[in-house]
N, CA, C and O atoms as a GROMACS GRO file, in nm:
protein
  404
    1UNK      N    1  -0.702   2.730  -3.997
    1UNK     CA    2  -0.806   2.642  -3.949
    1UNK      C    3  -0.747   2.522  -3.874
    1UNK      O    4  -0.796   2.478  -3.770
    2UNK      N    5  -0.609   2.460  -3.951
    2UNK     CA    6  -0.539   2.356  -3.825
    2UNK      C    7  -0.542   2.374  -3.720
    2UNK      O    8  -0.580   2.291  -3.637
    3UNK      N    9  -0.483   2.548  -3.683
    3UNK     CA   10  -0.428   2.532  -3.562
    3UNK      C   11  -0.538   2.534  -3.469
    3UNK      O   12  -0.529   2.470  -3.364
    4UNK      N   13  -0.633   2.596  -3.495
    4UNK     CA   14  -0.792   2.675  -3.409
    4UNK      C   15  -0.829   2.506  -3.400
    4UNK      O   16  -0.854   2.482  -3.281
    5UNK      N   17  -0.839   2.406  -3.465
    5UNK     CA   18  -0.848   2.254  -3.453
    5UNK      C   19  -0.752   2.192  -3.326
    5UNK      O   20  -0.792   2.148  -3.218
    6UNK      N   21  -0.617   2.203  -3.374
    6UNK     CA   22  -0.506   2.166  -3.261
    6UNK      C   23  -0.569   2.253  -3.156
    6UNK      O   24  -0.636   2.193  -3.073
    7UNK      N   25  -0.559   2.392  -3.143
    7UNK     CA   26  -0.585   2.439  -3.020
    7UNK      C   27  -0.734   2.434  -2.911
    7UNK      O   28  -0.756   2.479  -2.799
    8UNK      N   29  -0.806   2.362  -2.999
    8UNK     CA   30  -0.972   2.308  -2.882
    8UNK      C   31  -0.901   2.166  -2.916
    8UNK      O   32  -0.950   2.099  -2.825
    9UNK      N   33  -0.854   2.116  -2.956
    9UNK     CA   34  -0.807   1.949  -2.877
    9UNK      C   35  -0.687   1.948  -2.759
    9UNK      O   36  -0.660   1.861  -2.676
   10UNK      N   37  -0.628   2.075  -2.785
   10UNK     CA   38  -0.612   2.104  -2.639
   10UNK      C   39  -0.620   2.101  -2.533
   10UNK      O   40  -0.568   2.039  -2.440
   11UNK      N   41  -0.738   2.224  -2.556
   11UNK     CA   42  -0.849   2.243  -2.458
   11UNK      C   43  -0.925   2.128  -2.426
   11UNK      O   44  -0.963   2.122  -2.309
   12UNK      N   45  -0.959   2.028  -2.509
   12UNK     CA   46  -1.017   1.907  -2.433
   12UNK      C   47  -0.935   1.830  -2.359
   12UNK      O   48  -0.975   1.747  -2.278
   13UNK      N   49  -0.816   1.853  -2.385
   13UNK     CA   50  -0.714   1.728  -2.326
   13UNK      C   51  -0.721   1.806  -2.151
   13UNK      O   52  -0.749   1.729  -2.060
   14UNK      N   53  -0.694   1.954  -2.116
   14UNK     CA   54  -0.704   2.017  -2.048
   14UNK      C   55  -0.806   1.949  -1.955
   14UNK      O   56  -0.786   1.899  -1.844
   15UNK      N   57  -0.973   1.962  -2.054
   15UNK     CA   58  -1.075   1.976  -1.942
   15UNK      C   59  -1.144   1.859  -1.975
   15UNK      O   60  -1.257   1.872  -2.021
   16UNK      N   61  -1.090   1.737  -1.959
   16UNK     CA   62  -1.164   1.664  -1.965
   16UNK      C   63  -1.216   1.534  -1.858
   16UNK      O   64  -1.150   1.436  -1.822
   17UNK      N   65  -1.356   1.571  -1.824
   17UNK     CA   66  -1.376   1.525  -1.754
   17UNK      C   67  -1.368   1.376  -1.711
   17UNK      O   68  -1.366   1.340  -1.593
   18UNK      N   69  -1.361   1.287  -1.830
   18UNK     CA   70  -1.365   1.126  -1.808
   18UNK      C   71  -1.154   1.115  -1.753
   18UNK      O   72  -1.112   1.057  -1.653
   19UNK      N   73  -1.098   1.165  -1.821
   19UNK     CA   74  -0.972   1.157  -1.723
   19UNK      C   75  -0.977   1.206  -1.572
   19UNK      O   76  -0.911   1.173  -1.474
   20UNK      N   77  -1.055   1.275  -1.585
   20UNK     CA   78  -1.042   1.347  -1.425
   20UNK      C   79  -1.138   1.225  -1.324
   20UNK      O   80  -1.105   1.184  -1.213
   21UNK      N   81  -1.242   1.193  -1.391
   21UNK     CA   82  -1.340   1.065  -1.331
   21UNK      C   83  -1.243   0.964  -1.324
   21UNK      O   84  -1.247   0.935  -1.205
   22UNK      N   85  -1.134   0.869  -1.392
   22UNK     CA   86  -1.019   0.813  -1.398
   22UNK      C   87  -0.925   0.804  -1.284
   22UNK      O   88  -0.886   0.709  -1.216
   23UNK      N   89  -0.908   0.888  -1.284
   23UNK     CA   90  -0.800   0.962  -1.178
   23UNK      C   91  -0.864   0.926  -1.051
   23UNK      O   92  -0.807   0.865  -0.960
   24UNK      N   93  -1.024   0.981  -1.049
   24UNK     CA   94  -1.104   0.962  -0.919
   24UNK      C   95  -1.090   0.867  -0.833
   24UNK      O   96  -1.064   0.862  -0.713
   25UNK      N   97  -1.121   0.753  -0.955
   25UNK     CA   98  -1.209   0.657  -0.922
   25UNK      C   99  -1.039   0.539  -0.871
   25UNK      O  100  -1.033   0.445  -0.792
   26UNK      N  101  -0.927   0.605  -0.962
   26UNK     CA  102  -0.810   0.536  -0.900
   26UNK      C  103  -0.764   0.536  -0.767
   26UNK      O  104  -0.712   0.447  -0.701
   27UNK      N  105  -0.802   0.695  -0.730
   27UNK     CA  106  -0.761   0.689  -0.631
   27UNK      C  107  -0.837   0.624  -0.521
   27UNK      O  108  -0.777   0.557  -0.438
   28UNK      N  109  -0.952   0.638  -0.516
   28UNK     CA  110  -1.063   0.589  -0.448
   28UNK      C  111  -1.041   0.426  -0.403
   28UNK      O  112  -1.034   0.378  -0.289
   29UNK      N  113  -1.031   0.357  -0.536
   29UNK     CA  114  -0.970   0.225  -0.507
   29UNK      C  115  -0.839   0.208  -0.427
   29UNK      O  116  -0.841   0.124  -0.337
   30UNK      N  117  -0.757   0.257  -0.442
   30UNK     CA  118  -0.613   0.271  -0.321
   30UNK      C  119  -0.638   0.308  -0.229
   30UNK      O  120  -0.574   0.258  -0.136
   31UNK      N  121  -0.748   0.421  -0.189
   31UNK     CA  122  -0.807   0.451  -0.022
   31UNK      C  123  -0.841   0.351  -0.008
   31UNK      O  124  -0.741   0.303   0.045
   32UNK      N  125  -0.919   0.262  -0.014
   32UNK     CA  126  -1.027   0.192   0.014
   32UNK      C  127  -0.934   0.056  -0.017
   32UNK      O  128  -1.012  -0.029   0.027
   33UNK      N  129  -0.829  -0.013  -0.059
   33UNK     CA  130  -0.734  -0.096  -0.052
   33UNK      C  131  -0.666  -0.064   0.107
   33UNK      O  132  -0.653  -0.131   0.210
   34UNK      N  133  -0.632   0.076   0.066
   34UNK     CA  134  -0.553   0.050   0.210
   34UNK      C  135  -0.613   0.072   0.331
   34UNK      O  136  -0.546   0.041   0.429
   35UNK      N  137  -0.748   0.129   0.353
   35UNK     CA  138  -0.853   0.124   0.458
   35UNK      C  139  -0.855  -0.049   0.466
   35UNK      O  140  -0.834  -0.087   0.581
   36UNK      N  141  -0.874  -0.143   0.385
   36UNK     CA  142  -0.895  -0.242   0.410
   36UNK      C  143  -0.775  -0.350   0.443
   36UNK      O  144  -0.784  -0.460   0.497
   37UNK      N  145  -0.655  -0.279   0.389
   37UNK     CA  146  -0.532  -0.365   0.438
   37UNK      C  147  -0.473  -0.282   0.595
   37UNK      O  148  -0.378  -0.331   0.657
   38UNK      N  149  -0.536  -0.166   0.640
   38UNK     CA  150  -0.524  -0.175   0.804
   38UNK      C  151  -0.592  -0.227   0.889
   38UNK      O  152  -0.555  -0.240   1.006
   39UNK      N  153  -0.738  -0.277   0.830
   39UNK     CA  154  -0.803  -0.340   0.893
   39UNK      C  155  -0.732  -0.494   0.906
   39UNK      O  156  -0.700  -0.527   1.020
   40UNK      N  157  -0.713  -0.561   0.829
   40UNK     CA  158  -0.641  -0.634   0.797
   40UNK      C  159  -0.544  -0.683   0.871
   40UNK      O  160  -0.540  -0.801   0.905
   41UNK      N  161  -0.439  -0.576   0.908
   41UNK     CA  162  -0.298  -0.553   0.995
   41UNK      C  163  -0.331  -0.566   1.149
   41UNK      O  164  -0.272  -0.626   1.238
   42UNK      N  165  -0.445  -0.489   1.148
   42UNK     CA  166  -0.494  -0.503   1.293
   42UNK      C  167  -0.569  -0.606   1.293
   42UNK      O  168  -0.469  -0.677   1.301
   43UNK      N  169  -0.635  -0.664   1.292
   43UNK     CA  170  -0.670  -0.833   1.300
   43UNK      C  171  -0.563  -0.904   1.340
   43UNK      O  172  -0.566  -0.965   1.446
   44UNK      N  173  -0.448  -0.905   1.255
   44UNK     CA  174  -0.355  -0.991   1.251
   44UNK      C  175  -0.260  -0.936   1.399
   44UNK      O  176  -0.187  -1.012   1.462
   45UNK      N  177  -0.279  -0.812   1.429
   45UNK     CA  178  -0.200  -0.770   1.544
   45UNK      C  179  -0.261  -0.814   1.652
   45UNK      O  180  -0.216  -0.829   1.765
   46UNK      N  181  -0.346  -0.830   1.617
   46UNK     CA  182  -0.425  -0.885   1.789
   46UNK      C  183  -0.428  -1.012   1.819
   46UNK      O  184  -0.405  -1.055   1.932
   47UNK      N  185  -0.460  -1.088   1.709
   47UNK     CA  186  -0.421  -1.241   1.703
   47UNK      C  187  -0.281  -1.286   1.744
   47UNK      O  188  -0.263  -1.398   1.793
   48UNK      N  189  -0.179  -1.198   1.725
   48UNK     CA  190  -0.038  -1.227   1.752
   48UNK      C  191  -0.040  -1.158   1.905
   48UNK      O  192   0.015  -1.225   1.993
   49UNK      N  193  -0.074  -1.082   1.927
   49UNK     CA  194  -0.096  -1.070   2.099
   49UNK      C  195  -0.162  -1.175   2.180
   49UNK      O  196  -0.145  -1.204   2.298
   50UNK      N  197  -0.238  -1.224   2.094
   50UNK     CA  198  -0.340  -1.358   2.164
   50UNK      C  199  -0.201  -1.466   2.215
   50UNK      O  200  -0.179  -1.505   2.330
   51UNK      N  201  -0.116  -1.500   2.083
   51UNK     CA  202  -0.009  -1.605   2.147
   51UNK      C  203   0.048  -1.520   2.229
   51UNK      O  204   0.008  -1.529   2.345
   52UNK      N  205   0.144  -1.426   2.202
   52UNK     CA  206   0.205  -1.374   2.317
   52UNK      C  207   0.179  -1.421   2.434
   52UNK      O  208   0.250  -1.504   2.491
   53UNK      N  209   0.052  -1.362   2.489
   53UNK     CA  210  -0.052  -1.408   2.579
   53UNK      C  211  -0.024  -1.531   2.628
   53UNK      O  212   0.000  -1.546   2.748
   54UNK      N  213  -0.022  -1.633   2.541
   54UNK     CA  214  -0.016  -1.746   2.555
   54UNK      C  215   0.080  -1.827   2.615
   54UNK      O  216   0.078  -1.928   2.686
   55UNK      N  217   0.193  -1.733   2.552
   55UNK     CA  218   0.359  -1.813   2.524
   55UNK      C  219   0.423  -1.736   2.708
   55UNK      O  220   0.525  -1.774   2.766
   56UNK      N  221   0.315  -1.615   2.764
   56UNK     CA  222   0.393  -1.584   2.860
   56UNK      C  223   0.396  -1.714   3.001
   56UNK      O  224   0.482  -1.740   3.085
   57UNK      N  225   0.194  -1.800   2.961
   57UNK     CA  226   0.247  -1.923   3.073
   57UNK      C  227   0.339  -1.989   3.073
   57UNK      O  228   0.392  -2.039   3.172
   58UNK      N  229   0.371  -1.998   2.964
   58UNK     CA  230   0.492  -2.129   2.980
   58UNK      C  231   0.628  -2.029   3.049
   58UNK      O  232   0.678  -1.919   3.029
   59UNK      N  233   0.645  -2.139   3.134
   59UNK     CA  234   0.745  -2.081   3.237
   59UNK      C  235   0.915  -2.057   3.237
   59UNK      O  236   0.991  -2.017   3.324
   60UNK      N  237   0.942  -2.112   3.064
   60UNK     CA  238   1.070  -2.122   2.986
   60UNK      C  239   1.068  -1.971   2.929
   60UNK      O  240   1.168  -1.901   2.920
   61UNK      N  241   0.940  -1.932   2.891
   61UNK     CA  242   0.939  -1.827   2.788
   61UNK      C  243   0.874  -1.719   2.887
   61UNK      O  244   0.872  -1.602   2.848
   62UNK      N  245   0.832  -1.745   2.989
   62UNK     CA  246   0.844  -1.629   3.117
   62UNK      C  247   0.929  -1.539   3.091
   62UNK      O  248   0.899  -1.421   3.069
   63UNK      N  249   1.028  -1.580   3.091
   63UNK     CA  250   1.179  -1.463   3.136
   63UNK      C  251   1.200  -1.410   3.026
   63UNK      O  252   1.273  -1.311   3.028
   64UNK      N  253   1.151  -1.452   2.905
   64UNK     CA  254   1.221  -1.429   2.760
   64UNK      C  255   1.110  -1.334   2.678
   64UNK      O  256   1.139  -1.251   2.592
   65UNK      N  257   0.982  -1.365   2.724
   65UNK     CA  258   0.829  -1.305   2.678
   65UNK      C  259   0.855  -1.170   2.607
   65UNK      O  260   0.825  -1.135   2.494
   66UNK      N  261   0.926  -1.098   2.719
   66UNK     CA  262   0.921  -0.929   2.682
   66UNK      C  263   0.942  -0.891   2.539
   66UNK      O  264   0.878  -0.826   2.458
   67UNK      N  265   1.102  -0.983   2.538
   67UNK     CA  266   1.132  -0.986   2.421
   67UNK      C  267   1.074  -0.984   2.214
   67UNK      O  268   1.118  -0.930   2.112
   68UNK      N  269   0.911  -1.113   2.257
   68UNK     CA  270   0.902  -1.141   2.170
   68UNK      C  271   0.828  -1.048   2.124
   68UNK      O  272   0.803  -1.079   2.008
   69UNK      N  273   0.771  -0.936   2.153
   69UNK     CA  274   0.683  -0.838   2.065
   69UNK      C  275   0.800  -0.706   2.012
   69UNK      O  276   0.774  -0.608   1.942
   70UNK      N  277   0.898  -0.737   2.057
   70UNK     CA  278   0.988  -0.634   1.996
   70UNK      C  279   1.076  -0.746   1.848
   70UNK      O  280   1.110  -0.689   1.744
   71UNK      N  281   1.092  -0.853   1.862
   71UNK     CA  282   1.151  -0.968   1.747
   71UNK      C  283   1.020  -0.938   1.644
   71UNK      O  284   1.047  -0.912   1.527
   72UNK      N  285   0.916  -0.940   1.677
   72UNK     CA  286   0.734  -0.952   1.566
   72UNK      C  287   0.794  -0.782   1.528
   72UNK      O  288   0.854  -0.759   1.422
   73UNK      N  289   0.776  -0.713   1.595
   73UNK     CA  290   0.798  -0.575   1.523
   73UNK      C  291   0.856  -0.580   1.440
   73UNK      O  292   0.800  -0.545   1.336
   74UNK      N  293   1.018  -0.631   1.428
   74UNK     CA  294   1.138  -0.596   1.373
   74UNK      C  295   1.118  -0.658   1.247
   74UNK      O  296   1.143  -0.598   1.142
   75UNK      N  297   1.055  -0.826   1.254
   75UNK     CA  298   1.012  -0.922   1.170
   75UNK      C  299   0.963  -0.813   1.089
   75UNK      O  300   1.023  -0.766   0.993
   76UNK      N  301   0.850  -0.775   1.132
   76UNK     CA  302   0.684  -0.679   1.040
   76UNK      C  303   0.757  -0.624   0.982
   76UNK      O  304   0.780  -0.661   0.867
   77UNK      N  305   0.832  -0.501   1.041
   77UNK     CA  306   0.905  -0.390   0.962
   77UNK      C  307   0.960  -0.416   0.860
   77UNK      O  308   0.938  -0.354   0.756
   78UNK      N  309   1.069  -0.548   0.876
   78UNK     CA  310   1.166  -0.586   0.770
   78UNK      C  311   1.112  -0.649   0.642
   78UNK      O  312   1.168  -0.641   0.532
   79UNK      N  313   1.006  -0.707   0.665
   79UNK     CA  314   0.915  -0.746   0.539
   79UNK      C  315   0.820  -0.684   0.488
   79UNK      O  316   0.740  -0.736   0.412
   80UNK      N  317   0.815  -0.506   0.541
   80UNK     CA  318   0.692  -0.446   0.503
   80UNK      C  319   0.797  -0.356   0.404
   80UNK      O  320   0.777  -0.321   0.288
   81UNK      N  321   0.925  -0.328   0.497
   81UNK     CA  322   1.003  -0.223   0.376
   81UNK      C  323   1.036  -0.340   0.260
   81UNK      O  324   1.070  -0.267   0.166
   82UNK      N  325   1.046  -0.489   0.205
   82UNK     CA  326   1.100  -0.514   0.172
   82UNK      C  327   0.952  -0.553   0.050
   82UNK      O  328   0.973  -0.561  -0.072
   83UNK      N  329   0.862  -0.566   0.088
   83UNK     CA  330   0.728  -0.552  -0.004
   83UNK      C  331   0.706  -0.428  -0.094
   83UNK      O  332   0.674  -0.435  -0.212
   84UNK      N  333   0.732  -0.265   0.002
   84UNK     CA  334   0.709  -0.159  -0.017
   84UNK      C  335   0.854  -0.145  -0.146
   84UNK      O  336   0.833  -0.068  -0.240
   85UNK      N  337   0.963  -0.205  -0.142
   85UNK     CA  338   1.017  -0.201  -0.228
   85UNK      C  339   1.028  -0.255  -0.396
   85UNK      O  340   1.065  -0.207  -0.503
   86UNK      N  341   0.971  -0.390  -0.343
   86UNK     CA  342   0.930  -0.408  -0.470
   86UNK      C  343   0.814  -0.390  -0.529
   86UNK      O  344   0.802  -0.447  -0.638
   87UNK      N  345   0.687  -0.302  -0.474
   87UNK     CA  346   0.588  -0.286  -0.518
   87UNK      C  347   0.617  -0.133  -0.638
   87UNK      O  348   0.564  -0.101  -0.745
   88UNK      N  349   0.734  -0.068  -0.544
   88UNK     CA  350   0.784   0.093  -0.592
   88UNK      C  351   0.856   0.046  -0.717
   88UNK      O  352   0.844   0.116  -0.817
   89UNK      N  353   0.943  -0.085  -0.726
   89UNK     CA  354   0.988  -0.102  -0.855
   89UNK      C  355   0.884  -0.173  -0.969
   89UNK      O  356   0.919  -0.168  -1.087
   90UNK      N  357   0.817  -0.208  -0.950
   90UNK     CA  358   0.709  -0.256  -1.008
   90UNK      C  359   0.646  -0.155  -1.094
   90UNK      O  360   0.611  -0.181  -1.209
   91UNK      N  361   0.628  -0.007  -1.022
   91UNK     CA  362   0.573   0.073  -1.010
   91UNK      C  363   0.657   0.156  -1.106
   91UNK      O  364   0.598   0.207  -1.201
   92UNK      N  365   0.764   0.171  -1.095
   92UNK     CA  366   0.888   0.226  -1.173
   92UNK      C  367   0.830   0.155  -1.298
   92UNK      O  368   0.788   0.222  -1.392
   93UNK      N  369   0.827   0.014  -1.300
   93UNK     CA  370   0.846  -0.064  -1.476
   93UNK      C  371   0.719  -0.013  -1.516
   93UNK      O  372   0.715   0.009  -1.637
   94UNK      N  373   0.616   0.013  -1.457
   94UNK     CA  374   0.474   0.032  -1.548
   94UNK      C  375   0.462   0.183  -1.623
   94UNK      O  376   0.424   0.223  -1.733
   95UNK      N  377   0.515   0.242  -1.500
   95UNK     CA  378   0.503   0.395  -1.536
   95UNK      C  379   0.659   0.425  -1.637
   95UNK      O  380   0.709   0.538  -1.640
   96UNK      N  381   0.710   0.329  -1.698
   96UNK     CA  382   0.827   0.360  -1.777
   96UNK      C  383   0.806   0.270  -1.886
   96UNK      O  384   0.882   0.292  -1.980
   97UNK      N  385   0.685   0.130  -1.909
   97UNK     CA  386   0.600   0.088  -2.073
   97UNK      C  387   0.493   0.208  -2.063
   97UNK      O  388   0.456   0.250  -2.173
   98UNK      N  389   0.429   0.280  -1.936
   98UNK     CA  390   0.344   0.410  -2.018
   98UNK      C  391   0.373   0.513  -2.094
   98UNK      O  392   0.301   0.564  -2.180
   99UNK      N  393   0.530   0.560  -2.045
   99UNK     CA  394   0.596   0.657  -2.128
   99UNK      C  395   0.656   0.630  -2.275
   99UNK      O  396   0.669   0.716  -2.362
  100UNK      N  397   0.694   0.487  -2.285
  100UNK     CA  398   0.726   0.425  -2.354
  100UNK      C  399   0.632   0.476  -2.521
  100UNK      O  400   0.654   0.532  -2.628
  101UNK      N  401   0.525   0.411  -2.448
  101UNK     CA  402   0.366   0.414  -2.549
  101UNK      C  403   0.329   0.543  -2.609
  101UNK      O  404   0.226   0.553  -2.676
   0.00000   0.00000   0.00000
């Protein structure tokens, strides 16, 4: 009779729907985080084209202009891998007190 017990708590762990709703609804929130942090990115990309724009009248930064949307790239990149890294170790410590538990 234990085991026929152990073996449908099993089966619930298997099919159960409120983990699977869990799961859903996690992921759903991270689409919809990062739908809203490209919106986000692009705002901010266009606004930084606005100076560009700006910085090409001046007649010092004429000759030099080209330059500055390739320096903003390099900037973006270097602080996006350097976010993306510590968000992954972050990510490491949580999912290693869940195993923990």
């Amino acid at each position: 009779m234990k085991k026929n017990k152990q073996s449908f708590k099993d089966t619930l762990q298997i099919i159960n729907p409120l983990e699977d709703t869990k799961d859903s609804i996690s992921t759903t929130v991270k689409l919809v985080i990062s739908a809203l942090t490209l919106v986000s990115a692009l705002a901010w990309n266009e606004a930084i084209k606005g100076i560009f724009e700006l910085l090409k009248e001046n007649e010092f930064l004429k000759n030099t202009g080209f330059l500055a949307p390739f320096v903003y790239a390099i900037v973006v990149t270097l602080i996006t891998i350097l976010v993306i890294n510590k968000i992954q170790k972050i990510e490491k410590k949580i999912s290693k007190k869940n195993k923990d538990k």
